[in-house]
C-alpha positions in Angstrom: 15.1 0.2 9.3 13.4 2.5 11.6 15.3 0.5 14.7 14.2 3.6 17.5 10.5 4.3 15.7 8.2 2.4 17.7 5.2 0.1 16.2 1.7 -0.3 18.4 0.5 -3.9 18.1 -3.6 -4.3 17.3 -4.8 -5.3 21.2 -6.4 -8.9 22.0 -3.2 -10.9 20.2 -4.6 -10.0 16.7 -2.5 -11.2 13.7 -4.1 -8.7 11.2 -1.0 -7.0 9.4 -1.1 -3.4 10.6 0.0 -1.2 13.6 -2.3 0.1 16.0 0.1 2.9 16.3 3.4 4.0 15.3 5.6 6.6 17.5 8.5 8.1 15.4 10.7 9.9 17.9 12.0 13.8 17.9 14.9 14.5 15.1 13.6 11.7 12.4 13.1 12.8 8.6 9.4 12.2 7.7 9.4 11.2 3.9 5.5 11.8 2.4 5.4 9.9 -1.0 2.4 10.9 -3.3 -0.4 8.5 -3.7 1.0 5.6 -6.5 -1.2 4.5 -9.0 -0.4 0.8 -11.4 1.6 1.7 -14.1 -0.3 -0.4 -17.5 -0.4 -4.4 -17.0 -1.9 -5.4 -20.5 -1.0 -2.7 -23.4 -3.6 -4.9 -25.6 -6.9 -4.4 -23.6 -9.3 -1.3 -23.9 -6.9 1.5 -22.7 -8.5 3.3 -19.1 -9.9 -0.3 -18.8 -9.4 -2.7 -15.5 -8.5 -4.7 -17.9 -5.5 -2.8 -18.8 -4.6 -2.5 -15.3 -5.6 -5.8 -13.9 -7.1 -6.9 -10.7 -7.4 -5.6 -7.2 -4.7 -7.6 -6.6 -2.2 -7.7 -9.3 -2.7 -3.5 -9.2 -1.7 -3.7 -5.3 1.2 -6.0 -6.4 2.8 -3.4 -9.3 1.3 -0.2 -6.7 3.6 -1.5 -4.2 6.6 -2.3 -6.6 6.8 1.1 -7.5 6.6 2.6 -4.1 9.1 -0.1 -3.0 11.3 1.5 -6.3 10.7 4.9 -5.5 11.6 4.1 -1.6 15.0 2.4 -2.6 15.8 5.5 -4.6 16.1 7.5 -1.8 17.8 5.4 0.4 14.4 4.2 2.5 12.9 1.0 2.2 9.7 -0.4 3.2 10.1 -1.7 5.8 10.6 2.5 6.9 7.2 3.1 6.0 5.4 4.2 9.0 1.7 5.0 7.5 -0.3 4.2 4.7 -3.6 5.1 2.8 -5.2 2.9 0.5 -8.0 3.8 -1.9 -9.7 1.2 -3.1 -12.5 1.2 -5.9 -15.2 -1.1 -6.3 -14.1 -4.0 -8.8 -17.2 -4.4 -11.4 -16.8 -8.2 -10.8 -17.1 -8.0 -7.5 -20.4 -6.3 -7.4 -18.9 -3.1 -7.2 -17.6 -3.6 -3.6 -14.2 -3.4 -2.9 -11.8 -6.5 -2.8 -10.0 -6.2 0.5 -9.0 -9.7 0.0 -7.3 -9.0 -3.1 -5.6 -5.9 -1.6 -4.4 -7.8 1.4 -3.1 -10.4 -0.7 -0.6 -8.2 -2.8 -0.3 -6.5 0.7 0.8 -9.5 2.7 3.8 -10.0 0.4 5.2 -6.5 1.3 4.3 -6.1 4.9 4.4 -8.6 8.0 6.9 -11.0 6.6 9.9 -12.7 7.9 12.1 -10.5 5.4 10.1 -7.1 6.1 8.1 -7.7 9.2 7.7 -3.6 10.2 4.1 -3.4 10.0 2.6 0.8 9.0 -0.6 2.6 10.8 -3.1 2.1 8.0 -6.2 3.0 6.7 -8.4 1.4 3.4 -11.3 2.8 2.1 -13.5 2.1 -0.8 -13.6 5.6 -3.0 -16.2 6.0 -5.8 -13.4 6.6 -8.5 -9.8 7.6 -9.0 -8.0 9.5 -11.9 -8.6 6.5 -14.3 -11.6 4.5 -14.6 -8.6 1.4 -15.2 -7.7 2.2 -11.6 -8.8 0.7 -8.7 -5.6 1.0 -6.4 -4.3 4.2 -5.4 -1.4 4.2 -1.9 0.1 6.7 -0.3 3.1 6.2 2.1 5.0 8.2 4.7 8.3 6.4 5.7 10.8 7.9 8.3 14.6 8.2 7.4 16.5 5.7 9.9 
């Protein structure tokens, strides 16, 4: 999985799951995935609803399932991911901020564990909307081909 890419730790001995830096070397395949949105959790809510879609946390959960699928398909896997962007919206129960905590919870069982410990360069951001109001998780990857 990525055995020759190289992965920056964060300085001062932090444990926070994410590179500082990632250097792929010359001659690797870089793979950009299109940002991955949750797919519908609860067919019987209000349809576009967060309800439909669930949580900050549960969308993480099925967002990273189906990048996870769509990796496997061609032959990657995640721990080949290299760099990621998270959009986050504001959750209406949570005052309309974002819920990092949430996110890194789904996150956490992806990335920087003892099965997949190949942490990406990554950035999260609170955005103001995505496609569907029922959305509040969109990721984009870029993995490199080992």
């Amino acid at each position: 999985m990525g055995s020759d890419v190289v992965r920056h730790k964060l300085p001062g001995n932090s444990t926070f799951p994410i590179a500082a830096a990632v250097e792929v070397p010359a001659g690797r395949t870089t793979v950009y995935l299109s940002g991955a949105v949750p797919p519908v959790a609860n067919a019987e809510a209000p349809a576009n609803s967060v309800a439909a879609y669930g949580d900050t946390e549960a969308q993480t959960l099925a967002v990273l399932a189906r990048i996870q699928a769509q990796l496997e398909g061609m032959g990657l896997a995640m721990g080949d991911v290299v760099k990621m962007q998270v959009f986050l919206v504001g959750d209406p129960g949570n005052d309309g901020k974002m819920d990092f905590a949430g996110f890194m919870k789904g996150y956490s069982r992806y990335f920087g564990t003892d099965e997949q410990p190949n942490l990406p360069a990554r950035s999260t951001m609170q955005v103001a909307a995505l496609a569907n109001p029922g959305f509040l998780v969109e990721i984009e990857v870029t993995a490199v081909r080992p």
